[in-house]
C-alpha positions, 0 to 999 in steps of 0.5 A: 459109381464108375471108378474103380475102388481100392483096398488100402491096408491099415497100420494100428497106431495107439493114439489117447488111448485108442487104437486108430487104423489109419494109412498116410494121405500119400497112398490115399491121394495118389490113388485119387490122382494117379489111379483114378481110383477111389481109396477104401482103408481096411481095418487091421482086425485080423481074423475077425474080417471077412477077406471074400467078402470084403475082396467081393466088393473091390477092384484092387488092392493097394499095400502100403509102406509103413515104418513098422516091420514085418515081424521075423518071427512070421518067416522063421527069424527072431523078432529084435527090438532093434528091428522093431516097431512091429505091427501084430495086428497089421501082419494078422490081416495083410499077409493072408489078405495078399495071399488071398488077393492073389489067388482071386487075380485081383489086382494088387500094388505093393509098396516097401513094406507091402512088397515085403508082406507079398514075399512072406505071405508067398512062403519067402524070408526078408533080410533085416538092417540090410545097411549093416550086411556087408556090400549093401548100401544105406538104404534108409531115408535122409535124416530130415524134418522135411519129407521132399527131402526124406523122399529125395529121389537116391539112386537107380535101378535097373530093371529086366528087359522081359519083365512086366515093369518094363511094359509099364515104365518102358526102357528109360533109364529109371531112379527112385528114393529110398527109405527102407532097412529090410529087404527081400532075402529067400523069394517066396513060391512064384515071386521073380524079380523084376528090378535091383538096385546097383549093389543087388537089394531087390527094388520090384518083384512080380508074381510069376504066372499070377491069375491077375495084376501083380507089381510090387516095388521097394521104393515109393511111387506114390510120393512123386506120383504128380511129377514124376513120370515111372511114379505116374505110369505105374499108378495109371497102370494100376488104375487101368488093370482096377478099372478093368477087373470092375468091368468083368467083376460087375458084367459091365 
């Protein structure tokens, strides 16, 4: 095999009866296409998985959103069951699998709730139901049974001139979609912003000095990664920064 390969987390869903450890088809297929990338899910077993020697065997790292939350309780907050679901056994294995992968400079992308499992596993806090915090927007996706419009393109962001998401995406304006109901609040060691939106929630972050490929955003990329362009660019960005970790990690 030529093409990178890509770690893809795991949320447990209880289907009949069965824990099923799954990622939506959106992540899997935009690392396909956008990335040139083959996609591998890891299970969410926690600390029954080998992280080195599983990371041994891979060329980046992919974390996905999702519609649990990371449980407050993991950066010192009260878990609620209005801030629920949570999604134990995803937050046992992602959290230290991030720390992990960035320590070895493998490249990562982290997105909406990945973003979010970067911060806390770097030693950071998250803001919870950020549309009830006063002067914060409504950042959660539009009521509808139809995902073109849930993943709508909502508002724009702006991003700093010396960061490395502006080497990706260039000096474009740039606007996303939006679907979340946490945000990033205290940055964990080493965390930097990279993008806000217009009233201060934080959209991208990067790892400062990181040994390795770092970029993480608030929104979601991989819905729009066929058509649209900052969607595209960061996928073939992550896809380039893959294909390079595989040439050092096999001597090719």
């Amino acid at each position: 095999m030529t093409k990178p390969l890509i770690l893809v987390t795991a949320d447990v869903k209880t289907i009949d009866g069965y824990n099923w450890h799954a990622a939506p088809s959106t992540y899997l297929q935009a690392v396909l296409a956008g990335a040139d990338a083959v996609p591998v899910i890891l299970p969410s077993l926690g600390p029954d998985i080998p992280l080195d020697d599983v990371l041994d065997q891979i060329d980046g790292v992919l974390a996905t959103g999702s519609r649990s939350n990371v449980n407050p309780g993991l950066y010192g907050e009260d878990a609620t069951l209005e801030n629920g679901p949570y999604d134990p056994d995803r937050d046992a294995t992602t959290l230290p699998l991030l720390r992990r992968t960035v320590e070895r400079g493998i490249p990562l992308f982290a997105i909406c709730r990945g973003m979010q499992e970067l911060n806390v596993a770097m030693g950071g806090a998250l803001l919870t139901e950020i549309q009830d915090l006063q002067g914060r927007s409504d950042h959660r996706a539009p009521t509808s049974e139809h995902q073109d419009e849930r993943f709508r393109i909502a508002h724009p962001i702006e991003i700093k001139d010396d960061s490395g998401l502006a080497k990706i995406l260039g000096s474009e304006p740039v606007e996303v979609n939006s679907l979340h109901r946490q945000a990033l609040g205290a940055l964990g060691t080493s965390v930097v912003v990279e993008a806000l939106a217009t009233d201060g929630t934080i959209e991208a972050v990067s790892v400062k000095d990181a040994r390795g490929y770092v970029v993480a955003t608030q929104w979601h990329p991989e819905y729009w990664v066929r058509s649209d362009s900052p969607s595209q660019k960061l996928f073939e960005a992550f896809g380039r920064a893959a294909a390079g970790y595989r040439v050092k990690r096999l001597g090719l």
